[in-house]
TORDRENDO-740556 format. One line per field, with one value per atom (N, C-alpha, C, O): residue number from 1; residue in one letter; x, y, z. Coordinates in steps of 0.2 Angstrom, whole numbers, plus 5000, padded with zeros to 4 digits. Each point is the difference from the previous one (the first is absolute). Layout:
REM residues N
nufi c(NUM;...)
pavo c(a;...)
c1 c(X;...)
c2 c(Y;...)
c3 c(Z;...)
//
This chain:
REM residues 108
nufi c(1;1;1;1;2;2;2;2;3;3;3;3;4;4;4;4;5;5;5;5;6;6;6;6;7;7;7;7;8;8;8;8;9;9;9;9;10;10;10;10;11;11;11;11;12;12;12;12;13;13;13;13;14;14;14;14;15;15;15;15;16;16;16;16;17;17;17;17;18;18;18;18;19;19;19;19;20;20;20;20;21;21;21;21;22;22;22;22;23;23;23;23;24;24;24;24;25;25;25;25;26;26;26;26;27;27;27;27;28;28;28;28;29;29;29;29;30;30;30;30;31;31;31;31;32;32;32;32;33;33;33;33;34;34;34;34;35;35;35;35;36;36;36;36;37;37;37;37;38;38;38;38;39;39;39;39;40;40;40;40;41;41;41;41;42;42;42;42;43;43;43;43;44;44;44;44;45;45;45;45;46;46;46;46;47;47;47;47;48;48;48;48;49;49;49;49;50;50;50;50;51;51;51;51;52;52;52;52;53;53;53;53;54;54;54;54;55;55;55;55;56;56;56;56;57;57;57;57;58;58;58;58;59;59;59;59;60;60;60;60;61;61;61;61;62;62;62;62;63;63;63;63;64;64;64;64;65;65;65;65;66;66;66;66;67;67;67;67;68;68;68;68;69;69;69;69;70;70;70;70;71;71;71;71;72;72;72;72;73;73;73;73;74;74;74;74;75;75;75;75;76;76;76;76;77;77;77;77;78;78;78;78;79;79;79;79;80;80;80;80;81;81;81;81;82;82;82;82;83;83;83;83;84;84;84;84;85;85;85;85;86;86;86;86;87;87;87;87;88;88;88;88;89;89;89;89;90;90;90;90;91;91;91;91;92;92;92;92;93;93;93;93;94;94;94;94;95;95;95;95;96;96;96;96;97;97;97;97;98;98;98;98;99;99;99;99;100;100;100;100;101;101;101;101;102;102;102;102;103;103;103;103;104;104;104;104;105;105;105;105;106;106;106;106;107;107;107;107;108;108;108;108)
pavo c(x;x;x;x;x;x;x;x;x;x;x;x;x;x;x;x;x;x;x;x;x;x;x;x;x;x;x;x;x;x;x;x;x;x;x;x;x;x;x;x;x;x;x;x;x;x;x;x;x;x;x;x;x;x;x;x;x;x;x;x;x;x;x;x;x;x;x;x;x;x;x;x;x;x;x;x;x;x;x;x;x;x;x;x;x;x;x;x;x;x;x;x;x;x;x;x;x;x;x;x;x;x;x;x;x;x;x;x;x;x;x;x;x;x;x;x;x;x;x;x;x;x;x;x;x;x;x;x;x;x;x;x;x;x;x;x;x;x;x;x;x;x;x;x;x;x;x;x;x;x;x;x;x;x;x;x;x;x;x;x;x;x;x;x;x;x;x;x;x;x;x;x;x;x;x;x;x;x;x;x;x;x;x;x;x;x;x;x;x;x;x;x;x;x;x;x;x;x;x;x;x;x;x;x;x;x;x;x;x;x;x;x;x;x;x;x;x;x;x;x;x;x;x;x;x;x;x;x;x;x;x;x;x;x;x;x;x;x;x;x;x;x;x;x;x;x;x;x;x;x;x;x;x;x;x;x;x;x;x;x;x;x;x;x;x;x;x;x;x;x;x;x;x;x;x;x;x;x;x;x;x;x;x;x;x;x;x;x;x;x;x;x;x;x;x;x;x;x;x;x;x;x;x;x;x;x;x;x;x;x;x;x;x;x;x;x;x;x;x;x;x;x;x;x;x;x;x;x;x;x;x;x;x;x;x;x;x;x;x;x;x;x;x;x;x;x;x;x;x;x;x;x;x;x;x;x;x;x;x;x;x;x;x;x;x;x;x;x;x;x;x;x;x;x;x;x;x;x;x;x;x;x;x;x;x;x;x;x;x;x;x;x;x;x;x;x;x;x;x;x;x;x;x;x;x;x;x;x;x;x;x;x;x;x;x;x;x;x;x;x;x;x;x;x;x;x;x;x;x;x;x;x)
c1 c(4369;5006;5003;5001;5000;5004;5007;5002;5001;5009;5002;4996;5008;5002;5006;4999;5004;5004;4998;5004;4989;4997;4998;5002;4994;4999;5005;4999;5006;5006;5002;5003;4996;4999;4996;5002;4992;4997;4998;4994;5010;4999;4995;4999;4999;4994;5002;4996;5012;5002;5009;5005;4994;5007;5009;5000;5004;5008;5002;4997;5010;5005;5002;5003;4997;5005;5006;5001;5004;5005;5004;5006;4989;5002;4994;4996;5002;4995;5002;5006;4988;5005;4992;4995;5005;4991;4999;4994;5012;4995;5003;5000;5005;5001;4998;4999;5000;5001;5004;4999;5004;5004;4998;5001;4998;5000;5003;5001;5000;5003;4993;4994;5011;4994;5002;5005;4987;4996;5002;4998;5006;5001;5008;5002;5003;5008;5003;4998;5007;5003;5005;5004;5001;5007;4997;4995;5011;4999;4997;4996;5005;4998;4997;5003;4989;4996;4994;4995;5005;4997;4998;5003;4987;4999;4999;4999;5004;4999;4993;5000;4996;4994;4999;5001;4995;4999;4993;4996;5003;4991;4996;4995;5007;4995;4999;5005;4991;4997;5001;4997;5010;5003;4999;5004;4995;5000;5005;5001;5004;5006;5007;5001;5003;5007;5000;5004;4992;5004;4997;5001;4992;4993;5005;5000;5005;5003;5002;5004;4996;5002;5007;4999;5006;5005;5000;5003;4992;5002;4997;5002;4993;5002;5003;5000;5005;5005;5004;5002;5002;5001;5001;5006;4988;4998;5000;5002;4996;5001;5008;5002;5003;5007;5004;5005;4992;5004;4997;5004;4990;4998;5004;5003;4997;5006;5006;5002;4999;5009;4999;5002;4993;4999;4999;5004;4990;5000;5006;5002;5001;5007;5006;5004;4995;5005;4996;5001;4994;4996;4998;4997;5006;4996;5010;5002;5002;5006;5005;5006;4990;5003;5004;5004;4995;5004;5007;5002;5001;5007;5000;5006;4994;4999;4997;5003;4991;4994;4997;5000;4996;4990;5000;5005;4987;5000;4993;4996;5001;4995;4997;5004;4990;4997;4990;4996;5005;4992;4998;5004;4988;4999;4995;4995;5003;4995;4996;5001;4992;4996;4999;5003;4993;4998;5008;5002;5000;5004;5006;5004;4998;5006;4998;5003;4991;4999;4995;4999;5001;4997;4994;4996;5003;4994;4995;4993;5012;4992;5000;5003;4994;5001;4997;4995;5013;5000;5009;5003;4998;5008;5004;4998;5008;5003;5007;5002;5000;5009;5002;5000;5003;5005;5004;5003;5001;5007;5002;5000;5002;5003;5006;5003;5002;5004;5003;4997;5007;5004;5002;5000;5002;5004;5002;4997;5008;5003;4995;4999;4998;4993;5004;5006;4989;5001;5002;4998;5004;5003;4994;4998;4998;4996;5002;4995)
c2 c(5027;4998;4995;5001;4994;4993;4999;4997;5006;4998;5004;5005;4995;5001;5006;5005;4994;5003;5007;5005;4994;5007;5004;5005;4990;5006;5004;5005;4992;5003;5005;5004;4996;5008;5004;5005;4992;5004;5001;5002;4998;5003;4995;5002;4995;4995;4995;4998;5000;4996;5003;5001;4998;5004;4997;4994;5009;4997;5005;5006;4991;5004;5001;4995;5011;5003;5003;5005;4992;5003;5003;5002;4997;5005;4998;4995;5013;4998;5005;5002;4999;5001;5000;4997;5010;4997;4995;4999;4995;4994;4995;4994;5007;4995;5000;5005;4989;5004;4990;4995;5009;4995;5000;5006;4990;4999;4993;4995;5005;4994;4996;5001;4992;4993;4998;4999;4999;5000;4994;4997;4998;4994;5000;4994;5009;5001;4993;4995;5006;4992;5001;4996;5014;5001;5007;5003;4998;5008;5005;5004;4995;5006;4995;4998;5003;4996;5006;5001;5002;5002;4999;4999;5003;4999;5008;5005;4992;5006;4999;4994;5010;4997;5006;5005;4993;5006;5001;4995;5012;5003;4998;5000;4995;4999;4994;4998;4997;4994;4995;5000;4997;4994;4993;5001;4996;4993;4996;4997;5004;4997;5002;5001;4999;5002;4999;5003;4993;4999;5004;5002;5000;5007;5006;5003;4999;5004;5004;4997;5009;5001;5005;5002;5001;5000;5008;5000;5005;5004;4999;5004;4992;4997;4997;5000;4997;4995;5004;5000;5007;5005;5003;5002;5000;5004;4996;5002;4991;4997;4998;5001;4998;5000;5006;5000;5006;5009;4998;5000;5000;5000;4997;5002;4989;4997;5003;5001;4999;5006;5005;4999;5005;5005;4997;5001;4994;4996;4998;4999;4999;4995;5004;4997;5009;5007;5001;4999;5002;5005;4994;5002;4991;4993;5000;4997;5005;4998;4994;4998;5001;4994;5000;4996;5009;5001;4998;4998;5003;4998;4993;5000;4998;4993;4995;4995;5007;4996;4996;4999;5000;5000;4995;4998;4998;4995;5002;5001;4999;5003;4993;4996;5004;4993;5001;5002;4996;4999;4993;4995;5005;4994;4998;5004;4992;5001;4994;4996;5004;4992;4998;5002;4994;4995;4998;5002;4992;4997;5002;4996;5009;5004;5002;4997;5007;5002;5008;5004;4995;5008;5001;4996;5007;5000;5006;5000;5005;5005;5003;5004;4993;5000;5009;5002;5002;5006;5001;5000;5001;4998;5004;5006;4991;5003;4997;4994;5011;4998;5003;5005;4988;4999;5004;5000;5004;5002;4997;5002;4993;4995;5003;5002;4998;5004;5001;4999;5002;5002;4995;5002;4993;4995;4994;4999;4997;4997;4996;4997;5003;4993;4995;5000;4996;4991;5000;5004;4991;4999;4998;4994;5010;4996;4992;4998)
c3 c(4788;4998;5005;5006;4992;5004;5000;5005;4992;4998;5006;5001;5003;5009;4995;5002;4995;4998;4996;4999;4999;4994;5009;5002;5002;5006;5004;5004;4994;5004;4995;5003;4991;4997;5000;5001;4999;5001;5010;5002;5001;5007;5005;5006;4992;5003;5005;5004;4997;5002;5002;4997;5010;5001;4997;4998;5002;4999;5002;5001;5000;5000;4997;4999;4996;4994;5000;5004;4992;5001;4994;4999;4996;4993;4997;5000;4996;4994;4994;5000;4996;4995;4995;5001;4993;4998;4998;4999;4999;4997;5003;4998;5009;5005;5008;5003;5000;5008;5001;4998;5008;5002;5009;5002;5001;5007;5004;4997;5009;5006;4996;4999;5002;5001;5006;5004;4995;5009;5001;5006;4990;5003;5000;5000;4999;4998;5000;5004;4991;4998;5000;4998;5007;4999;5004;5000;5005;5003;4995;5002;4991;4997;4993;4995;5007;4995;4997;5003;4992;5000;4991;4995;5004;4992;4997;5003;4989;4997;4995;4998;5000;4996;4996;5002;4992;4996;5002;5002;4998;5004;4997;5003;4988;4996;5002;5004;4995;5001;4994;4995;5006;4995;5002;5005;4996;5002;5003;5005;4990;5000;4996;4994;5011;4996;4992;4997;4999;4994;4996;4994;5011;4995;5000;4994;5011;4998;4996;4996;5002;4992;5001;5006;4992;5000;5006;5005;4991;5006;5009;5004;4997;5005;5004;5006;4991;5000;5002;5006;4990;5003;5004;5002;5001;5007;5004;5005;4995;5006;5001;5006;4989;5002;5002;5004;4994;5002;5007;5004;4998;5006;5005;5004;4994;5004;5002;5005;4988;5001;5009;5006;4990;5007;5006;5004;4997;5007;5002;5006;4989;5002;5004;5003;4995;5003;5007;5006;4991;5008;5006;5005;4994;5004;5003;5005;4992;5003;4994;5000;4996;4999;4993;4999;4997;4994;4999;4994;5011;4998;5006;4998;5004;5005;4994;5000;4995;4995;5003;5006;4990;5000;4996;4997;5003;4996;4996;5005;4989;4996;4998;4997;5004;4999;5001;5004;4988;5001;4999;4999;5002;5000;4996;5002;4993;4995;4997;4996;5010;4999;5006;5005;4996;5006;5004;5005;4991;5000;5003;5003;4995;5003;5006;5004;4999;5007;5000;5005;4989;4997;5006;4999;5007;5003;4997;5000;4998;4999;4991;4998;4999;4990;5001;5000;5001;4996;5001;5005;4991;4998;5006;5001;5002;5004;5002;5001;4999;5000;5008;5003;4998;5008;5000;4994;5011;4999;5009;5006;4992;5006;5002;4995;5012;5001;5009;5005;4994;5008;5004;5006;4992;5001;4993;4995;5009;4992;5003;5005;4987;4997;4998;4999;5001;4998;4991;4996;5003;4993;4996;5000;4997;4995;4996;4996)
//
């Protein structure tokens, strides 16, 4: 298995986990772009945000909800952003959503 993201499901490769879920797991990114960066990814192997299919789509947002409570930032807000393609900055093709957070972000 090659996808850095499927071994971090399957246990092969360490994270910091801070919500999972049976068809999510969400952990710290090892490179942060905000005190509280963390991805949320489905356990299954998608490519990209757009393969998603709705209840996916789903569980990665109920997940956020939750991280976004248990990380501090819920009532402060967060920023939810995925990234989809070369072009954008996508480095690892198995779909994962940012939940950016804990200080006031830059204006898109």
């Amino acid at each position: 298995m090659s996808c850095l993201f499927c071994r971090i499901v399957a246990g092969e490769v360490p994270a910091t986990v801070v919500h999972e879920t049976k068809t999510t797991l969400a952990f710290r990114d090892i490179q942060p772009k905000a005190p509280v960066h963390v991805l949320l990814i489905p356990r299954e192997h998608v490519p990209n945000a757009v393969d998603l299919d709705g209840d996916q789509l789903g569980g990665l947002f109920a997940a956020a909800r939750e991280v976004a409570a248990g990380e501090g930032v819920a009532e402060s807000g967060y920023r939810l952003l995925f990234n989809t393609g070369p072009d954008s900055g996508q480095e690892v093709f198995h779909a994962h959503l940012h939940l950016l957070g804990g200080e006031r972000l830059s204006r898109l």
